[in-house]
N, C-alpha and C positions, 0 to 999 in steps of 0.2 A: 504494500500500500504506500509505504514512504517513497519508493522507486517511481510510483505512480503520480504521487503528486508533486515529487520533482522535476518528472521529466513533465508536468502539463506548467507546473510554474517556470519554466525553460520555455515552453513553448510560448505560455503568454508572455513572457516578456519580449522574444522576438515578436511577437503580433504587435505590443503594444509601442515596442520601437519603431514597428516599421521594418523591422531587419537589419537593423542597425545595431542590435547590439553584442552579436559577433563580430561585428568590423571595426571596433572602437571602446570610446568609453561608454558608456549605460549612460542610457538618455530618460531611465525611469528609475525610481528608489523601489528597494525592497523593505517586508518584513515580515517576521516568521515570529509566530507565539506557542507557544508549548505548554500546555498544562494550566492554563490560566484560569485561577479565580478570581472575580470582579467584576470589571467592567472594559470592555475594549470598543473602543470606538471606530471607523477609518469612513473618511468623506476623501472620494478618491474618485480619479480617471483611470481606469484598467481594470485588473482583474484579479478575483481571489479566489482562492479554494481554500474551506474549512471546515470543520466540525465543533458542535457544543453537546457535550456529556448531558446538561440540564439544564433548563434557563431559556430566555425567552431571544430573541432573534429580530431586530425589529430592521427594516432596508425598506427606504425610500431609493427606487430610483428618477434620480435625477435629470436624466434624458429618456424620458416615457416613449418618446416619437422614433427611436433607432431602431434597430433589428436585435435589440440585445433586449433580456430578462434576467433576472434572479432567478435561479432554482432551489428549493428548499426540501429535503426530504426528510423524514426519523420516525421513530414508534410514539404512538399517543400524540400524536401530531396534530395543533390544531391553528388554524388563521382567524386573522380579526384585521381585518382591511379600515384602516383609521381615514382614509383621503383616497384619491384616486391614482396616488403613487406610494401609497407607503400602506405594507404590511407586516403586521404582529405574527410571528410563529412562534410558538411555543411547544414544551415535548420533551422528548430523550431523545439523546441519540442522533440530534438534527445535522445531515450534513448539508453542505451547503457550496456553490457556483454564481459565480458573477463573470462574464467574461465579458472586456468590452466594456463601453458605455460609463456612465457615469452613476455614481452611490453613493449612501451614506447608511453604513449599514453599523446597531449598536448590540451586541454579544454581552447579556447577563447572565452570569451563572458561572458554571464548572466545567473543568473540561474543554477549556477554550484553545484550539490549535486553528492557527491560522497561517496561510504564506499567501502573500500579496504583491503585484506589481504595479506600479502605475504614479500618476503626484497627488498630492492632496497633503492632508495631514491625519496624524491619528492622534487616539488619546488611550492612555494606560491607567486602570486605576485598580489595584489590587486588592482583593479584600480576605485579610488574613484573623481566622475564627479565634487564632487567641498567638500573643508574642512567640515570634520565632514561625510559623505556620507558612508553609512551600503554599506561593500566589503563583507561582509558572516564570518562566523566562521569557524574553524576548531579544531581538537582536532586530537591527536594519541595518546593518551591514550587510553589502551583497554579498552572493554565494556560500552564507551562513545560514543553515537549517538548522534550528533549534533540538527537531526533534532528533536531529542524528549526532549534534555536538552541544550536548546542554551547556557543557565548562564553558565556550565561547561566547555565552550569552548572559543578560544582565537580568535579575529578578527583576519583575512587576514593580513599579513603584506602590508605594500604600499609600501614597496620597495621588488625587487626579495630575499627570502632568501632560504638559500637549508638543506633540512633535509635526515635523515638518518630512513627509514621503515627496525625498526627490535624491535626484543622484548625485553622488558623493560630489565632492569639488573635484575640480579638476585638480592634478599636482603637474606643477611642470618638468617639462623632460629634463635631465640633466644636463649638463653640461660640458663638452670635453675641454680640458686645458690647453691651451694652447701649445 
């Protein structure tokens, strides 16, 4: 399954390049959540694939008029359409696809793994049942999966903080001496 969702977050990133991002430097930000309890937020242009253990699932899309959808699937699964772009899923077990298009999709609960490409910003906000308590990792760093390299990744913050989905700075090339 990790193999799986690798190689579709490889794929969506070349889609949401363009194809450009074999040929250079990454022209979209990554990020990858593991095991996260809390609250995860991402208003973003691209694409994710994730699942939530328990908890509610709520994605407004943002460009209604494109050929793109949210897909939501899990056991006990249930919808509550709040507007005519934004749907409540709730349930076990929910997995979940956005490819494409434009989102703003919020993950409450347990069990929160997620790998994303595309820009926008996310929000992390951990919620840990008593001191000391595993809220999950994250990392956006590209070519860092959580799920296969936990050490490389940063706990959940336990307070809400907000980040910026875009690609790394540029470093300039070196230089040779004369």
């Amino acid at each position: 399954m990790r193999k799986l969702v690798l190689l579709l977050c490889a794929f969506c990133a070349f889609a949401v390049a363009g194809g450009g991002a074999w040929a250079g430097e990454p022209t979209a930000g990554t990020l990858s959540v593991d095991r996260g309890k809390g609250v995860v937020m991402i208003d973003f242009r691209g694409s994710a694939l994730g699942k939530l253990g328990t908890g509610t699932l709520r994605v407004t899309d943002q460009t209604p008029n494109d050929r793109y959808t949210a897909l939501v699937v899990g056991r006990k699964l249930t919808q509550e359409r709040l507007g005519p772009r934004t749907v409540v899923y709730r349930g076990q077990g929910l997995r979940f696809r956005m490819l494409g298009g434009g989102y703003r999709m919020v993950a409450r609960g347990s069990g929160i793994t997620l790998s994303a490409v595309g820009r926008g910003v996310f929000m992390l906000d951990g919620d840990p049942r008593f001191t000391g308590d595993d809220v999950g990792v994250y990392s956006s760093t590209p070519g860092v999966d959580c799920s296969v390299e936990p050490v490389s990744c940063t706990p959940l913050p336990t307070e809400p903080e907000r980040y910026a989905l875009e690609p790394p700075p540029e470093t300039p090339s070196p230089r040779r001496a004369p």
